[in-house]
C-alpha positions in Angstrom: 95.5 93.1 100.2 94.9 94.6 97.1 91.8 92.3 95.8 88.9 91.4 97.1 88.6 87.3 97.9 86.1 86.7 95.0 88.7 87.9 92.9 91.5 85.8 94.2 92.9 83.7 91.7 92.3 79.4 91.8 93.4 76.1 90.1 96.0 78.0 87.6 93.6 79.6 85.7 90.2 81.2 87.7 88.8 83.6 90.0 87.1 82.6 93.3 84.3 84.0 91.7 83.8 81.8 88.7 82.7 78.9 91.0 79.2 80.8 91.9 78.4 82.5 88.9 79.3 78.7 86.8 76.9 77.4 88.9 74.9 79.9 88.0 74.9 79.5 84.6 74.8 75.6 84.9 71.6 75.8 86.6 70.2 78.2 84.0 70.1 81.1 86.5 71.1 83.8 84.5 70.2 86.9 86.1 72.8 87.6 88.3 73.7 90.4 90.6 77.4 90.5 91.9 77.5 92.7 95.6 80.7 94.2 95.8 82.7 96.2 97.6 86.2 96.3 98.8 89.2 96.4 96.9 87.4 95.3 93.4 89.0 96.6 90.9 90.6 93.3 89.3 87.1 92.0 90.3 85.1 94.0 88.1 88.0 93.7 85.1 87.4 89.7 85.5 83.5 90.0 85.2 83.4 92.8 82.2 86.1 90.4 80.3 84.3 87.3 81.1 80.4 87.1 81.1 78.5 88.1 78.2 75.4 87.2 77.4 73.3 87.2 74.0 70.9 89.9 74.1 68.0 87.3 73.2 68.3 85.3 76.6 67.5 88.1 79.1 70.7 86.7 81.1 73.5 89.5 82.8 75.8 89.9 85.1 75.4 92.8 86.7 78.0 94.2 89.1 76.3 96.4 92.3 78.8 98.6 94.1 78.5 99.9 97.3 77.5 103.4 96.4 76.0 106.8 98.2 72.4 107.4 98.4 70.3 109.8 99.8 69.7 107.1 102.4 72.8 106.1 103.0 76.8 107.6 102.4 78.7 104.6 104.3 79.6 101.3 103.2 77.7 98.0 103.1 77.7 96.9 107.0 76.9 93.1 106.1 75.5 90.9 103.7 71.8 91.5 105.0 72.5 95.4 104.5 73.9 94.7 100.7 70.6 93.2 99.6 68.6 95.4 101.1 70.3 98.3 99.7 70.1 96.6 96.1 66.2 95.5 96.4 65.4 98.7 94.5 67.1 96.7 91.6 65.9 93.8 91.9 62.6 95.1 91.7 63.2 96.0 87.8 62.5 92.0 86.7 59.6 89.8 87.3 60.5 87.3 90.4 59.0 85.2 93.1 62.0 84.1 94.6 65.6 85.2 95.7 68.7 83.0 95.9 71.3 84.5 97.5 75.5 83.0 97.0 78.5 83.6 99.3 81.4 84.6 97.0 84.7 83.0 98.9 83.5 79.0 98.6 84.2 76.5 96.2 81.4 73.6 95.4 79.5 72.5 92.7 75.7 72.6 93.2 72.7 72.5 91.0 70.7 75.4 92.4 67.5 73.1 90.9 67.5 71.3 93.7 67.1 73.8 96.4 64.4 75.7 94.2 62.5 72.5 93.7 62.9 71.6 97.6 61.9 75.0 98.6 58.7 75.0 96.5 58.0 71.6 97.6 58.1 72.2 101.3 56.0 75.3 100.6 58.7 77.0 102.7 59.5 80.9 103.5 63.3 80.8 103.1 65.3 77.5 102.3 68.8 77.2 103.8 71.2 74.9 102.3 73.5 72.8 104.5 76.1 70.3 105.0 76.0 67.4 107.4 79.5 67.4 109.2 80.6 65.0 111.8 80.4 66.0 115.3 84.3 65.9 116.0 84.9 68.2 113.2 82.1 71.2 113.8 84.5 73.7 115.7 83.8 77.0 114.2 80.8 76.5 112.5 76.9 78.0 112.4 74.8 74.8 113.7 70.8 73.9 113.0 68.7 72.0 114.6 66.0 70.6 112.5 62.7 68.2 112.5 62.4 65.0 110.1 60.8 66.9 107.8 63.9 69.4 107.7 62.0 71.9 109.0 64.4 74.3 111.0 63.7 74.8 115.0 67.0 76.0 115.9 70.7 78.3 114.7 73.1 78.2 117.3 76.2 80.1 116.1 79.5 78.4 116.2 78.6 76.3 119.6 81.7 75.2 121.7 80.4 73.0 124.9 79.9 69.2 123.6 76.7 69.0 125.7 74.8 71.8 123.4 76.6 70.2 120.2 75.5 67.0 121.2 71.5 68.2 121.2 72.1 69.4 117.9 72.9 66.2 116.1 70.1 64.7 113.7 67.8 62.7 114.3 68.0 58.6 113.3 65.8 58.7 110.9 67.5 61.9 108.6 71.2 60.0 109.7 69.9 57.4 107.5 69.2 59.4 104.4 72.6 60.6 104.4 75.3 58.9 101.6 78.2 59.3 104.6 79.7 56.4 105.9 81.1 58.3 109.4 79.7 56.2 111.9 79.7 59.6 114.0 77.2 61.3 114.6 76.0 64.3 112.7 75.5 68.1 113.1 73.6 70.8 110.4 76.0 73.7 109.1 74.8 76.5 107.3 77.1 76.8 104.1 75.1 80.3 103.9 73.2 79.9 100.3 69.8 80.9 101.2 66.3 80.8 99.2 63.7 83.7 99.6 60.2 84.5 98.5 60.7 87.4 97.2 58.0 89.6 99.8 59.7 87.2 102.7 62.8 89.2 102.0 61.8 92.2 101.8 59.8 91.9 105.3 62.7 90.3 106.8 65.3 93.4 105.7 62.7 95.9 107.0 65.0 96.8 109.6 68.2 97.7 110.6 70.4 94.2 111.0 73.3 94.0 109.1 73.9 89.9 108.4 71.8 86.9 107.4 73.6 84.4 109.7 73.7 85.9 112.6 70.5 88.0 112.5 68.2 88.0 109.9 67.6 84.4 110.1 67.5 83.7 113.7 65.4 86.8 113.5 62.3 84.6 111.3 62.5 81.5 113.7 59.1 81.0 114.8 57.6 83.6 112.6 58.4 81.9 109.0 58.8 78.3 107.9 62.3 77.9 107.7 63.2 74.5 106.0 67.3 73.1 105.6 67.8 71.9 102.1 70.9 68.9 102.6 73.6 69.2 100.4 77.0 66.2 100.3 78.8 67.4 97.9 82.6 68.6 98.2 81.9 72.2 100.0 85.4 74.6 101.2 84.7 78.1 102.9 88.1 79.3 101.5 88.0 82.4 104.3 91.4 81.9 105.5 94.8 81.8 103.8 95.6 78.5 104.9 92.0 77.1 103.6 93.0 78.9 100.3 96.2 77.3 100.3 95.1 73.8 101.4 91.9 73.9 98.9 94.2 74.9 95.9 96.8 72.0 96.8 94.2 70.0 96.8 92.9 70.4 93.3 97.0 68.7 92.4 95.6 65.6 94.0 95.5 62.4 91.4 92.0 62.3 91.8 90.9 66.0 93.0 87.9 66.6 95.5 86.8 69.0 93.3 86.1 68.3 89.9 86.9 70.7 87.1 87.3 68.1 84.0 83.1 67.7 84.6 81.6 68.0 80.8 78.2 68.3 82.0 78.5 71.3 84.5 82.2 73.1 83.5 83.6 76.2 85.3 83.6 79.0 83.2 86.7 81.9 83.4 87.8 84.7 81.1 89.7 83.3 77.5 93.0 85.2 77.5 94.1 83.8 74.2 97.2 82.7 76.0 99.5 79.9 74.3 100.0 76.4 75.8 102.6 75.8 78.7 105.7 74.7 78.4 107.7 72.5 81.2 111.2 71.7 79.8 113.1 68.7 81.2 111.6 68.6 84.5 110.6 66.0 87.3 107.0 66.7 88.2 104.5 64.8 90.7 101.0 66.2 90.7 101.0 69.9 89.4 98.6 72.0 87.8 99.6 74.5 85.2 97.9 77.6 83.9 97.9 78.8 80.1 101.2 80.8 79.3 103.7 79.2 81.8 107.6 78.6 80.9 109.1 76.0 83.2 112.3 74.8 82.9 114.9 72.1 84.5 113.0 72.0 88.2 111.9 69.8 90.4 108.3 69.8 90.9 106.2 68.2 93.8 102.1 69.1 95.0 102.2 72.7 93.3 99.4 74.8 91.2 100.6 77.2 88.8 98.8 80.1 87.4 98.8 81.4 84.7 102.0 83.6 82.6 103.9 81.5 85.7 107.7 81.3 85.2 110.5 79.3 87.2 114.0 79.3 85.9 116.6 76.3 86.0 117.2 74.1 88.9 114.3 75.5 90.8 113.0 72.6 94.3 109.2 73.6 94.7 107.0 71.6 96.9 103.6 72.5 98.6 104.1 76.0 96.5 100.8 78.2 94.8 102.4 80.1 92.3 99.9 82.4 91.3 101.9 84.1 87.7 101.4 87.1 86.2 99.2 89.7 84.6 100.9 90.5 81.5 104.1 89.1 79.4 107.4 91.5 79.5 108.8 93.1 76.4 112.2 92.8 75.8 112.9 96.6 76.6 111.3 96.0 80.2 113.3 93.4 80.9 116.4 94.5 79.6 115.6 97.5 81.8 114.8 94.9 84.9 118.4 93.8 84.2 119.9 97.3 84.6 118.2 98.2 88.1 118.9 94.6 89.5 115.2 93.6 89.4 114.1 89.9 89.1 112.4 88.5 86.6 108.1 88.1 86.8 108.3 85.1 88.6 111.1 82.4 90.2 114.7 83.0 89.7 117.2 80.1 89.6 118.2 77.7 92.1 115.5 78.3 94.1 114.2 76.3 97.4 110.2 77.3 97.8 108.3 75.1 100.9 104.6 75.5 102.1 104.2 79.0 100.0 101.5 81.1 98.5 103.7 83.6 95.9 101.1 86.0 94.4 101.0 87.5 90.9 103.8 89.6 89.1 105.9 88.7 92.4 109.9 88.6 91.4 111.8 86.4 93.2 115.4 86.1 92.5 118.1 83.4 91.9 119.5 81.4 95.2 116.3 82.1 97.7 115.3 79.4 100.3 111.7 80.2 101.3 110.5 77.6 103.4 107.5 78.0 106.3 108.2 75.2 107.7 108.9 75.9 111.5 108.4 79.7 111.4 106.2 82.0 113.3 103.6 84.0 112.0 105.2 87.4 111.4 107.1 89.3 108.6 110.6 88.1 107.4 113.2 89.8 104.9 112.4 93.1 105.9 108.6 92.9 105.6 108.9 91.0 101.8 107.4 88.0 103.2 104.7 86.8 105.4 104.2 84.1 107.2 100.3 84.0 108.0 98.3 80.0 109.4 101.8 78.4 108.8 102.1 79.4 105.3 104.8 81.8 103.8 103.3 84.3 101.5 104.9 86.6 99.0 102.6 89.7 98.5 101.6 90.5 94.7 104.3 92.5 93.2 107.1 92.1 95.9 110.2 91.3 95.2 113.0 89.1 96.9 116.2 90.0 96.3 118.3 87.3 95.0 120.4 85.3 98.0 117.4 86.0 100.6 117.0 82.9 102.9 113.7 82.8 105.2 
């Protein structure tokens, strides 16, 4: 991996980590500290190029990297120990209260709502969460909670249907819910958390290392802890397959995630990039980014990003095609053409199923990549992966021209 997940390209045109700071912005929250740590290079490049603010707002964006202290040489250890390592800067601006954001999900929320309902309840720390149906709760941090959403109980990623069961809401919150499951209903964390301000720093006064599973278990019974419900479309993209399925998703007629919304929009660096082109082709539910040349292919359920290129007589279905950084000159690819090296993108005559091919990949004319029916593992000599049933192409590999996977 060379990029972190917040950094990982969505919908043709964004970064993972456009969807928090938008909703940021669209719930006038401007003062906003990114935690970062891992690979973050094309992270911090997408945040300097994107989010400036005018100087008479008070608003930022201000990027906090794991760095060493007198204190402390290592890296962060968890989410708990990024905040608390970061609380000296946060004590610079006048606060009462603390909202802290995963970066790797994709929702729309106004952040109003959970301030108002924390303030209301007069709680300690206010935890938003989704109401999923019993049957479909596998993997997830459960909550049990009073009528008056008062939190009693976290029970982390439960298994036996008997403790799943006494976890389910009560009749009288089931019918303030806008589902229409007739199933019953369990409380998921979706780890978006509101603090008063001295709460958190009490509660990191120690050594644990993650909210979820520690810090908030930890103020059970000592703090009022209150669950804030949120319906709304919500994806933890934490898996390739999530990604993949999430960004085929957003091809759909009528998407479950809605970027054409004029009241709250998604904001992403302007690359000044010219409109697409798609010459002669047959295309059923695609998104393409700014830049793209597409030419004489067939098309179905794909996302293109942006600078994406796919030659003549391309068959793509079920394909992220992620594009590149930068445009070649005609030197570079003349050069490309001397060594035997693809062009940025999708050579002709090309057969892509069920793929994720990442940016300034080069894949060349006559390949059949198709996951279909493979097992996870590395194929054509380690230049493609096949990872949750979905074949990936790693950024900048290249595929020699003929290679059938």
């Amino acid at each position: 991996m060379e990029r972190c997940k917040p950094a990982v390209p969505l919908a043709g045109k964004y970064r993972l980590v456009d969807i928090p700071i938008s909703n940021c912005i669209n719930s006038e929250i401007n003062r906003i500290f990114l935690l970062t740590q891992f690979n973050t290079a094309s992270l911090h490049r997408h945040i300097q190029g994107t989010y400036h603010f005018d100087p008479f707002g008070g608003g930022f964006v201000d990027i906090l990297s794991a760095e060493q202290t007198e204190k402390s040489a290592d890296w962060y250890q968890g989410t708990a120990d990024a905040v608390r390592r970061n609380l000296i800067h946060f004590r610079n601006f006048n606060h009462d209260l603390v909202l802290i954001l995963s970066g790797d999900q994709l929702y729309k929320m106004d952040f109003r709502e959970i301030v108002d309902a924390h303030i209301a309840s007069g709680a300690d720390v206010t935890i938003s969460a989704i109401p999923f149906p019993v049957s479909k709760v596998e993997g997830l941090g459960l909550m049990r909670v009073a009528d008056d959403l008062s939190i009693t109980e976290f029970v982390e990623k439960p298994k036996d249907p008997a403790v799943i069961a006494s976890l389910t809401l009560s009749e009288k919150i089931e019918q303030r819910l806008h589902s229409a499951s007739g199933e019953k209903h369990c409380l998921a964390s979706m780890g978006i958390y509101v603090f008063n301000r001295q709460v958190l720093a009490d509660a990191l006064d120690n050594t644990m290392t993650d909210f979820g599973k520690e810090v908030i278990p930890s103020l059970l019974g000592r703090k009022k802890l209150f669950a804030h419900i949120f319906e709304g479309y919500w994806e933890d993209i934490g898996t390739v397959k999530a990604f993949f399925e999430a960004n085929l998703a957003l091809a759909q007629p009528l998407p479950p995630f809605n970027f054409f919304d004029p009241v709250a929009p998604i904001y992403t660096q302007d690359r000044y990039l010219p409109a697409s082109k798609i010459n002669r082709c047959e295309v059923d539910n695609i998104v393409v980014g700014d830049g793209s040349i597409i030419s004489n292919c067939r098309l179905k359920h794909c996302v293109f990003g942006i600078r994406s290129f796919v030659a003549d007589g391309c068959d793509l279905e079920d394909v992220v095609l992620m594009g590149s950084d930068y445009y070649e000159t005609d030197e570079q690819m003349a050069h490309n053409r001397e060594v035997g090296r693809p062009h940025f993108g999708v050579g002709n005559n090309c057969k892509i199923r069920g793929a994720i091919i990442d940016k300034n990949a080069r894949i060349g004319d006559n390949c059949v990549l198709i996951a279909s029916g493979k097992l996870d593992g590395r194929y054509a000599n380690g230049a493609v992966i096949v990872r949750d049933g979905v074949l990936l192409v790693p950024k900048g590999g290249i595929i020699p021209a003929g290679t059938v996977v």
